[in-house]
C-alpha positions as CSV (number, residue, x, y, z in Angstrom):
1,X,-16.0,24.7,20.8
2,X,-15.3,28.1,21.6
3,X,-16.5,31.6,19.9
4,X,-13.1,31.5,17.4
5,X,-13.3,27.5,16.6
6,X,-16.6,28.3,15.7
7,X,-16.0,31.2,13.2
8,X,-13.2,29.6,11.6
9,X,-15.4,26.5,10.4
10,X,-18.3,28.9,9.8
11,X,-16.0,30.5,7.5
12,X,-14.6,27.4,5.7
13,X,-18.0,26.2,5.6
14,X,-19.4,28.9,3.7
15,X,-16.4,29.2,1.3
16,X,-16.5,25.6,0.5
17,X,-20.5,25.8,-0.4
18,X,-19.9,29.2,-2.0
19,X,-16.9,28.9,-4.0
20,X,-16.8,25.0,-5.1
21,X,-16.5,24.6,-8.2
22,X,-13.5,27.0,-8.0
23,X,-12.0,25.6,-5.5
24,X,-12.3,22.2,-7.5
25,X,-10.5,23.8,-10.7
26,X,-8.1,24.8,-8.3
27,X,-7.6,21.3,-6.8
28,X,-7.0,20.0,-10.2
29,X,-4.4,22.1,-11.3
30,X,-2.7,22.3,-7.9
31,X,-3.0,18.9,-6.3
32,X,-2.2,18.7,-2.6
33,X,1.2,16.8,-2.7
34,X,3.6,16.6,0.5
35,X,6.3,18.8,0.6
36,X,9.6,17.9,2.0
37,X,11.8,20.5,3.6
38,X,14.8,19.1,4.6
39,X,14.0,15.7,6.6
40,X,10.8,17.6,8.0
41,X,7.4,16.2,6.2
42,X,4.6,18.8,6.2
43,X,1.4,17.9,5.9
44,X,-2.2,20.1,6.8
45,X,-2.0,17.5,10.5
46,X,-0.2,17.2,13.4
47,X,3.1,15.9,13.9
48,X,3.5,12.8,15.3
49,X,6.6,12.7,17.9
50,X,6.9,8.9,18.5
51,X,8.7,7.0,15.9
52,X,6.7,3.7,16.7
53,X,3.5,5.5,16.7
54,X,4.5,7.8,13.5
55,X,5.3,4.2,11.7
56,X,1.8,2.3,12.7
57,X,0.0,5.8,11.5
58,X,1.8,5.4,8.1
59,X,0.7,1.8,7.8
60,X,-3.0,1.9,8.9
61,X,-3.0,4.7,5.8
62,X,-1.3,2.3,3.5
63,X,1.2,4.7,3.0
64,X,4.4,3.0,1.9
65,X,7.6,3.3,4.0
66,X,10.6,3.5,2.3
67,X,13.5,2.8,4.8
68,X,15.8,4.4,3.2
69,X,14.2,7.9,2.5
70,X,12.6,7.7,6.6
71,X,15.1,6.5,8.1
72,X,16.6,9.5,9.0
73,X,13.2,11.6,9.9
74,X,12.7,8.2,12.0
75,X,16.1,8.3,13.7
76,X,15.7,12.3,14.2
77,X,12.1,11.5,16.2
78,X,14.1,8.6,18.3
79,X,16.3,11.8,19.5
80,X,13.9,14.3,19.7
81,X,11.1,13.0,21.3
C-alpha cells in the first residue's frame, strides 16, 4: 500500500475504535439502504460492467433479482460495456 492508502485506513481505524458506540447509534437510526438514482444502483463498491458477471455477483449474495426492476440497468450494461 502506499503512504495515502495507508493514512486513510489509519484514519478509519482509529475513528471506528474511538467513536463506536456513536457510530453504532448512528447505524441504527440511519441504516445503509441502496439508493437508486435513476436506473444507476449506488452502493460503497465498485461497479460491475458485465451484465453476466453483475447477475452471478447478485446471486452468490443471495440478493434477489427482480426482472422487471433490472431489466433495464441489465439491458443499459449490455450497451455500455
Amino acid at each position: 500500500m502506499d503512504l495515502v492508502d495507508k493514512l486513510f485506513v489509519e484514519i478509519f481505524d482509529t475513528v471506528n475504535k474511538e467513536y463506536k458506540k456513536h457510530l453504532k447509534t448512528v447505524d441504527q437510526q440511519y441504516p445503509f439502504r441502496l439508493l437508486k438514482i435513476s436506473d444507476e444502483v449506488i452502493t460503497q463498491g465498485r461497479r460491475i460492467h458485465d451484465p453476466e458477471l453483475f447477475i452471478e455477483s447478485l446471486t452468490k449474495r443471495c440478493i434477489d433479482i427482480n426482472k422487471e426492476i433490472m431489466s433495464r440497468y441489465i439491458d443499459y450494461l449490455s450497451i455500455h460495456p
